[in-house]
Each structure stands twice: as structure tokens, then as C-alpha cells.
C-alpha positions in Angstrom: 172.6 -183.1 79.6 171.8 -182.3 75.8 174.5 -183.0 73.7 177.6 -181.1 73.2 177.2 -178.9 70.2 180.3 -176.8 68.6 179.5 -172.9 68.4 180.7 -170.8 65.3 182.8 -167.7 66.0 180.7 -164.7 64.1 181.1 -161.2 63.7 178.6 -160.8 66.5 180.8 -162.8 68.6 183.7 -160.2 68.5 181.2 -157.5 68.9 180.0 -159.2 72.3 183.3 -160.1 73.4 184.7 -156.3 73.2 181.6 -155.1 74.9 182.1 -157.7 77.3 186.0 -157.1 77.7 185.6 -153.4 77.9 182.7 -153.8 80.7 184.6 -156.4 83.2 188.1 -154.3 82.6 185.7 -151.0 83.6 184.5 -152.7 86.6 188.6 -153.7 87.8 187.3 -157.4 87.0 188.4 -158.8 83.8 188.2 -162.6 83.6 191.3 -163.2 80.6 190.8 -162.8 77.0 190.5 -166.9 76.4 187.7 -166.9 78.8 186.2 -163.9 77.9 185.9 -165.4 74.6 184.5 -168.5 75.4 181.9 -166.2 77.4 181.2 -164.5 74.2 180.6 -167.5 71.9 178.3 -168.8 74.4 176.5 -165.4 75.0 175.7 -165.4 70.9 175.1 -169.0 70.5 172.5 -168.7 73.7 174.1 -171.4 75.2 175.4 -172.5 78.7 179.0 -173.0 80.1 179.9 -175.7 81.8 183.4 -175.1 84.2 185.1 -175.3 86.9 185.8 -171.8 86.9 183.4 -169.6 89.3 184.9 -166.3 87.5 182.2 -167.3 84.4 179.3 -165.7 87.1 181.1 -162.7 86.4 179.7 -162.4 83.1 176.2 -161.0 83.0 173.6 -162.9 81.5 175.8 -165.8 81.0 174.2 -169.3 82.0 176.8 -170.8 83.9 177.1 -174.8 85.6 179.8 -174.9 87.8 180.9 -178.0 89.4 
């Protein structure tokens, strides 16, 4: 596993994460703001989330490693 790296919280992140919000609410399947969140800063920082949390497949195009 690379490194752990810390991923900045942009503009684009918020953009992402109401898109994102607004689309799993739409679809009656919202994961929680916190996590939706997390989902976003990953989304923009093209990175991969690593959980115990299945809900994260949820989240298209999000690289998820569930254990």
C-alpha cells in the first residue's frame, strides 16, 4: 500500500460533494454528509478509500477497498 497522503479540501471539493449529495438523495440512497464528504475529497484528489463501510460502492467512480 503507498503511503497515506492527506487530501486538501478545495472549491472543487464542495462542487463534487453537492453533485454527489444531490445525486445519492435523488436516487433514495444518501450515504451521510461525513461520508459523502470523504467521497468527495477522494473523488478530486483521484484517490482511493479504504473502509469498512460497503455504502462507499455507492458512489460512482469512487475507487473503493473494503475490508
Amino acid at each position: 500500500m503507498r503511503a497515506l497522503i492527506e487530501l486538501p479540501i478545495t472549491d472543487e471539493t464542495y462542487r463534487v460533494f453537492g453533485a454527489l449529495a444531490a445525486e445519492l438523495q435523488g436516487r433514495g440512497r444518501p450515504i451521510g454528509d461525513f461520508d459523502e464528504v470523504i467521497a468527495a475529497i477522494t473523488l478530486t484528489g483521484d484517490g482511493e478509500t479504504v473502509t469498512r463501510d460497503s455504502h462507499f460502492t455507492r458512489v460512482p467512480g469512487l475507487k473503493v477497498r473494503t475490508h
